[in-house]
C-alpha positions in Angstrom: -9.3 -1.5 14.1 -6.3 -3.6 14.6 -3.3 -1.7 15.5 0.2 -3.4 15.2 2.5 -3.6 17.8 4.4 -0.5 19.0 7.4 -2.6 18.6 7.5 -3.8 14.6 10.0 -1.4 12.8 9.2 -0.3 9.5 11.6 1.7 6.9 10.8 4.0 4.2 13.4 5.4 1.9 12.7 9.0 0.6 11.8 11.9 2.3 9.2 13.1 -0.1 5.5 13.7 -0.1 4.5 9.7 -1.4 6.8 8.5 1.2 5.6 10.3 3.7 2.1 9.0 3.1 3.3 6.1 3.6 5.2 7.0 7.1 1.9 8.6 8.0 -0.2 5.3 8.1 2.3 2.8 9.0 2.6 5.3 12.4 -1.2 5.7 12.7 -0.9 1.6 12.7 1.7 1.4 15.6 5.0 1.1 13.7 7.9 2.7 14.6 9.0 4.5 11.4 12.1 5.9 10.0 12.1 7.7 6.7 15.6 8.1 5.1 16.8 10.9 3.5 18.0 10.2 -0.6 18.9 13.2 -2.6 17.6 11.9 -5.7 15.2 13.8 -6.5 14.9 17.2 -5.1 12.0 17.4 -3.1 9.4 19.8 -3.7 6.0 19.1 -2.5 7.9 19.9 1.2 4.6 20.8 2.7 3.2 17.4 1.5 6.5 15.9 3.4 8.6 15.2 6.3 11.3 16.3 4.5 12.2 19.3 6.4 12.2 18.1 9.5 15.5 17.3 8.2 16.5 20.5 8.9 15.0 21.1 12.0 11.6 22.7 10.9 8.3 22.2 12.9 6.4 19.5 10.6 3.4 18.0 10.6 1.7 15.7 8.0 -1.8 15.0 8.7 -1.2 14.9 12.5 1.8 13.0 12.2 5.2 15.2 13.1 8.4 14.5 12.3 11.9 14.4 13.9 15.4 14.3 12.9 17.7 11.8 14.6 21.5 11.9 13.5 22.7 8.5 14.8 21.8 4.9 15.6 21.4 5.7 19.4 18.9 9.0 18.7 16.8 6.6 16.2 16.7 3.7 18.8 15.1 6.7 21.5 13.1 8.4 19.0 11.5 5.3 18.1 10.8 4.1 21.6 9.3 7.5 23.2 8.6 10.2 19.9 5.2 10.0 19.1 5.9 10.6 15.5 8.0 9.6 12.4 12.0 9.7 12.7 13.5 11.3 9.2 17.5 10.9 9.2 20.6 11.4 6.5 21.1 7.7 7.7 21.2 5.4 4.9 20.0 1.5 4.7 23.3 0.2 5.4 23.2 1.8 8.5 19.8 1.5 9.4 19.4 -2.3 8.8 22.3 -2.7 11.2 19.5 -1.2 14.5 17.4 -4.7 14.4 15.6 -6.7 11.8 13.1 -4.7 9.5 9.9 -5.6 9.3 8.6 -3.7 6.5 11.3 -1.6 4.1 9.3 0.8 1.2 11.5 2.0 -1.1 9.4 5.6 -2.3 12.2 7.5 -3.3 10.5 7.5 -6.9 14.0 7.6 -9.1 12.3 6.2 -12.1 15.4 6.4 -13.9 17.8 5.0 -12.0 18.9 1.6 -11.5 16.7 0.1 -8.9 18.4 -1.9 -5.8 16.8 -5.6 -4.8 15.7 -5.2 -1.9 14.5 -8.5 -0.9 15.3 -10.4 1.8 16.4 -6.8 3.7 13.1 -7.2 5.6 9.9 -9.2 6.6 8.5 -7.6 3.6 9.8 -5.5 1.0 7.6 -3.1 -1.1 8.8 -1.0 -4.4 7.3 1.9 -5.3 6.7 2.9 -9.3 9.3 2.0 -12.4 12.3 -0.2 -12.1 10.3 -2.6 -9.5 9.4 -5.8 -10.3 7.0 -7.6 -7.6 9.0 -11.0 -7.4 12.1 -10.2 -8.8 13.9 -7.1 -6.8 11.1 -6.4 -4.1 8.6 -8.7 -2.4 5.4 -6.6 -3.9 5.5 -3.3 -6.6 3.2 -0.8 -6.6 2.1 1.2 -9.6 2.4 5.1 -9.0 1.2 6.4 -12.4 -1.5 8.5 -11.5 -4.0 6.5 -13.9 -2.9 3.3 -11.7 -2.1 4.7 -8.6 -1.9 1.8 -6.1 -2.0 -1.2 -8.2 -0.4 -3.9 -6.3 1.9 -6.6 -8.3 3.3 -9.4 -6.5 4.7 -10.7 -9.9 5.6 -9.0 -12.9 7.0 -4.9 -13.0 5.5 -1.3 -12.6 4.9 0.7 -15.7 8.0 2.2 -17.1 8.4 6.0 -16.8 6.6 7.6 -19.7 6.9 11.3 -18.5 3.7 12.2 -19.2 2.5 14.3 -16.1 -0.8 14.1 -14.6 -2.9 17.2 -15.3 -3.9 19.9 -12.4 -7.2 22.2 -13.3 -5.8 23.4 -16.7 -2.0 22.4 -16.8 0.1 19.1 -17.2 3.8 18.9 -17.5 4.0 22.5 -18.4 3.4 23.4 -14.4 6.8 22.2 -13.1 9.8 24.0 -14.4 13.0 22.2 -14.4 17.1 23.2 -14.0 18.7 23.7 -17.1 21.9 22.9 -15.5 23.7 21.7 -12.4 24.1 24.7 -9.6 22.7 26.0 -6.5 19.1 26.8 -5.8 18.1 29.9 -4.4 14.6 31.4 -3.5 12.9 33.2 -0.7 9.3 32.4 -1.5 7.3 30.2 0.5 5.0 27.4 -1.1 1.6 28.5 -0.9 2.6 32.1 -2.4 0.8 33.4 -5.4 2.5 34.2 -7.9 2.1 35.4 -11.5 3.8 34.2 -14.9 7.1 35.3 -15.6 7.5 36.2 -11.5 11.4 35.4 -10.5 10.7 32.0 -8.0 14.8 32.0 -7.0 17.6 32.0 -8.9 19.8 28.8 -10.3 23.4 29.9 -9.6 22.8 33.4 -11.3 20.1 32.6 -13.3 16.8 33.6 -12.7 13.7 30.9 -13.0 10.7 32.2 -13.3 6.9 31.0 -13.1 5.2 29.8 -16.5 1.9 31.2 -15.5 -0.3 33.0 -13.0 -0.9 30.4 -10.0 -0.1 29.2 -6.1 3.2 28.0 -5.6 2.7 24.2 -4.8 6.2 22.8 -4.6 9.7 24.4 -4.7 13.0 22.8 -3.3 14.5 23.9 -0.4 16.8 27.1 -0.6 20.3 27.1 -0.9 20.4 23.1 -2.5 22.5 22.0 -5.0 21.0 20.3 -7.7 21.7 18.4 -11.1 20.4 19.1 -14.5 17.0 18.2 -15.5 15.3 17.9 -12.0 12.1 19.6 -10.9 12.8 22.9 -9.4 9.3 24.1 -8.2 5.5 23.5 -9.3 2.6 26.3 -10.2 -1.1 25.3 -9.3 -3.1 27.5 -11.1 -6.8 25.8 -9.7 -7.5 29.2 -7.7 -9.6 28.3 -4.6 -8.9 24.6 -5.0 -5.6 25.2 -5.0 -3.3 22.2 -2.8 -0.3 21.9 -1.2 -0.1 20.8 2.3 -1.3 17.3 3.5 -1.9 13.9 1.7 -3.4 14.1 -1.9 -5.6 11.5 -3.6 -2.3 10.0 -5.2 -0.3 10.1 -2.1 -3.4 8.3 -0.3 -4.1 5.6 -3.0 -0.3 4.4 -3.0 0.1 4.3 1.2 -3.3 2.4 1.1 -2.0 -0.4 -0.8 1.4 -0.3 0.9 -1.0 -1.4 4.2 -3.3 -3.5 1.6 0.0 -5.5 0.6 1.1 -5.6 4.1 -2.8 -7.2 5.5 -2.2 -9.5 2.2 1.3 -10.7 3.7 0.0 -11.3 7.2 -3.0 -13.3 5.5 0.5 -15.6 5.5 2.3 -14.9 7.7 0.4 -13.4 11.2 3.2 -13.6 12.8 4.8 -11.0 11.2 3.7 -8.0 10.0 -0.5 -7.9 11.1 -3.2 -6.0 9.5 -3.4 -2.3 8.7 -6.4 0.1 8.8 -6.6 1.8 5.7 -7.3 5.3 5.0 -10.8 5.8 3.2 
């Protein structure tokens, strides 16, 4: 396979388990990658993610680890000797500022929020699910709805939220559970513990939030954050045996393949800038 050169720069903003897909195969294709830290929303798939490397945990995603860097000069080193992914609190602003991007994702999935153009910022810029428009506030969308996970769109936008879930073995939206209200989160259980319905997960300030039904916890955000109303606060897989919740899933797979597919379809014009990926089968 082609690998690009150790010295392209590529950007991803989130810290969550799509975006970290995504850091995992840009890496694996010779980019220097820095994934950006965005509160918005909580991230709870963390063993899916680089995430905690944020706050100085031992990560790994697929082979790929993670380091944090807290300034400009720590991201410049990291990139140049870690042989991982950077993850930093650093926003764009600051980031952009280090040398000319080649590739910027945005995968911080806030579907309803108002989405940022980001063209222009970069060689290439790539928006990932609702409020991108290939052509009009990124370079190329990509659809993240799980029944069109890694459409590409170089004109025209992504699907609008619906907030329909995708099902897992017998349960749809019902298996995340969401705050009621704006407070600090509070748990001591570690993804991949079973738990049974109506078992206390943490606590929102005092409140306690419990598990809808019998299954393996598969996502629950970090303790002692503060979050708003009306995000996820943890997910229940109830598939037994098949249970998931460390690596890449098939979703998180399909979207970082055609983040490379759109970046090959880019260097089809333009060689010179960006070169071709090997994708993940």
């Amino acid at each position: 396979m082609r690998i690009a050169p150790p010295d392209r720069f590529a950007v991803i903003l989130g810290t969550n388990e799509i975006a970290s897909a995504v850091a995992v195969l840009l890496r694996r294709n010779g980019y220097g990658v820095v994934l950006s830290y965005d509160p918005l929303p909580p991230v709870i798939r963390r063993k899916m993610a680089f995430h905690d490397a944020l706050f100085e945990d031992a990560v790994s995603v697929a082979g790929v680890v993670a380091q944090r860097a807290d300034s400009g000069i720590e991201i410049r080193a990291g990139i140049s000797r870690a042989p991982g992914v950077i993850v930093t609190e650093l926003g764009l602003l600051d980031l952009i500022v280090l040398r000319g991007l080649d590739i910027l994702v945005d995968a911080r999935m806030q579907k309803y929020l108002v989405t940022p153009d980001l063209r222009r910022l970069a060689q290439l810029t790539i928006g990932l699910g609702p409020g991108f428009c290939g052509g009009a506030n990124c370079d190329v969308a990509i659809e993240t709805r799980p029944s069109k996970a890694g459409q590409i769109i170089r004109s025209g936008p992504a699907d609008p939220p619906d907030g329909v879930s995708e099902r897992l073995g017998d349960h749809c939206g019902e298996r995340f559970v969401r705050s009621e209200f704006a407070g600090r989160w509070q748990t001591a259980i570690e993804i991949g513990s079973r738990v049974f319905k109506d078992f206390v997960v943490g606590h929102l300030g005092s409140t306690p939030v419990r598990a809808p039904f019998d299954g393996i916890l598969r996502g629950v955000v970090r303790d002692g954050a503060e979050v708003p109303s009306g995000v996820k606060l943890l997910e229940i897989d109830s598939r037994g045996r098949k249970a998931n919740w460390t690596g890449i899933d098939n979703r998180g797979q399909a979207i970082a393949n055609a983040v490379g597919k759109a970046i090959s379809l880019h260097a089809a014009s333009f060689p010179e800038r960006t070169g071709q990926l090997h994708l993940v089968k």
